[in-house]
N, C-alpha and C positions, 0 to 999 in steps of 0.2 A: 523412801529411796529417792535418788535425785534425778528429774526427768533425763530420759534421754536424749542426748543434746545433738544439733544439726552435725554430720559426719563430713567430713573429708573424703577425695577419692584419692588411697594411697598406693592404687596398681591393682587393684583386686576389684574388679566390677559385681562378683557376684557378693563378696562382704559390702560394698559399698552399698548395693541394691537392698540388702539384709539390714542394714543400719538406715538407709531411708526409712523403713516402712517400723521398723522399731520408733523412730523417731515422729512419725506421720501416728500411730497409734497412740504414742504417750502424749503426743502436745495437740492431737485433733480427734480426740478420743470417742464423740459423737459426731463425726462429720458427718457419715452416711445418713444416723436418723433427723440432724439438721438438714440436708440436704431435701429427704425424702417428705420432712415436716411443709418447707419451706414451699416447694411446689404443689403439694396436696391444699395447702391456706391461702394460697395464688389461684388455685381450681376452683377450692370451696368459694372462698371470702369475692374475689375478685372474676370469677370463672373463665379465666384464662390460663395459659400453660404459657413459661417461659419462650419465644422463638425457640432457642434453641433447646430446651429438653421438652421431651419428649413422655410423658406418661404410660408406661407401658403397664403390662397385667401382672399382679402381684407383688407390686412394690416397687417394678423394675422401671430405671428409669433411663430414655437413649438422648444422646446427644442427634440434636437436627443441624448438621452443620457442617458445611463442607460437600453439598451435596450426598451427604449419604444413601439416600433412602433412592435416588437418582442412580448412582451408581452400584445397589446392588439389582437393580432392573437393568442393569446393562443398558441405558437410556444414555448417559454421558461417557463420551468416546476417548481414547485415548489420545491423547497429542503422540504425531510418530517423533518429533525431533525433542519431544521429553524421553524418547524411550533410548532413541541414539543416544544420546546426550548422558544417559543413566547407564545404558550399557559402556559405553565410553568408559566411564569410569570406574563402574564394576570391574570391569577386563585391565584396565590400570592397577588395582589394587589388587587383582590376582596373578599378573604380571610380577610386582612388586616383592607377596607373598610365597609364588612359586623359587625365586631368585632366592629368597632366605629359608627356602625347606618345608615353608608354611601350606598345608593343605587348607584353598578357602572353602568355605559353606555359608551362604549366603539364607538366613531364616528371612522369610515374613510372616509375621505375627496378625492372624484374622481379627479383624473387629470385630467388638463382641454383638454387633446385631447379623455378623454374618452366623456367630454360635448360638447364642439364644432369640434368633428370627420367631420361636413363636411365642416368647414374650411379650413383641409389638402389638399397642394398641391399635389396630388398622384392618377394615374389610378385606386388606390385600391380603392376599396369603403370600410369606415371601421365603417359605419352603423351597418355593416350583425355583426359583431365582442362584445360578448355579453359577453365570457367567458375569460376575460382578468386575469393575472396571480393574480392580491389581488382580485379578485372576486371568485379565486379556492383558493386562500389562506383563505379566509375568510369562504365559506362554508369548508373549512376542520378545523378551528375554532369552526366555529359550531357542525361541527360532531363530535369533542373529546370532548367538552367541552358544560357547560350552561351558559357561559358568554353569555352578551347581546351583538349583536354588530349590530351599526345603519349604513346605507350604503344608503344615499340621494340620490345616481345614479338617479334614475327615476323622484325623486322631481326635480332635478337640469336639467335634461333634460328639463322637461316639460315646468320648470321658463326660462329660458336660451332666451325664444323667448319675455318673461315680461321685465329682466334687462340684461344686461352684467354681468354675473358673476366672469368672469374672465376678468384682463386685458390682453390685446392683443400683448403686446413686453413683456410678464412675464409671471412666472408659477404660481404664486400665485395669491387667490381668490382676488375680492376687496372688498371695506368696505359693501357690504351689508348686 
């Protein structure tokens, strides 16, 4: 059969996301175990870890970058005129969408070390770690504003022991 070939977006974001990952499978079909090979013979051979990945337990492996590991300790603060700034414009596009009948709902999507925390390779325990920096971003959202905004945290924790929600050499969710 003939691979399947890079998609177009033709108005349909959830077949377009369907056709990435069809497309990400047939033409990168061992990424993950490449991925995973790559930084263990970087450990082994060389006995260093990438800066930015991270070695975790079981194969799992986290992105160090962007301060993550900072801002799920609530240690890096929120900027208040990024939050203005974002609410601004939130409240613009449900302005926008009220005017045309549209109901907004506003998702954020958890990082997967805030879902699999105890994958990380680290003395830290980062269980105890509740108040991560888009979770102070997010209630100070709430507190200027009545946009709706949906935060799965707790759904996705709970699932997380049902499916794999994330893959394991990526930062991104999989197709569930």
């Amino acid at each position: 059969r003939a691979m399947f070939k890079l998609p177009t977006y033709e108005g349909s974001f959830t077949v377009f996301a369907d056709d990435i990952t069809k497309h990400y499978k047939d033409n990168k079909p061992f990424i993950e175990q490449a991925t995973q090979l790559n930084a263990k013979a970087n450990l082994l051979f060389f006995h260093e870890a990438s800066n930015e990945v991270i070695l975790g337990k079981n194969g799992w492996l986290f992105l160090n970058r962007n301060g993550i590991f900072e801002s799920m300790q609530g240690i890096d603060t929120v900027d208040p005129t990024v939050v203005e700034s974002v609410a601004s414009r939130m409240q613009a596009i449900e302005r926008w969408s009220e005017d045309q009948g549209i109901q907004v709902v506003f998702a954020v999507g958890p990082n997967k070390e805030s879902i699999y925390f105890d994958q990380i390779n680290s003395p830290r325990d980062y269980s105890q770690y509740e108040n991560y920096s888009s979770m102070m971003f997010i209630e100070q959202i709430e507190s200027k504003t009545d946009i709706v905004i949906e935060n799965p945290l707790e759904q996705l924790r709970a699932e997380r022991n049902n499916h794999q929600l994330y893959y394991k050499s990526d930062t991104h969710w999989n197709e569930l």
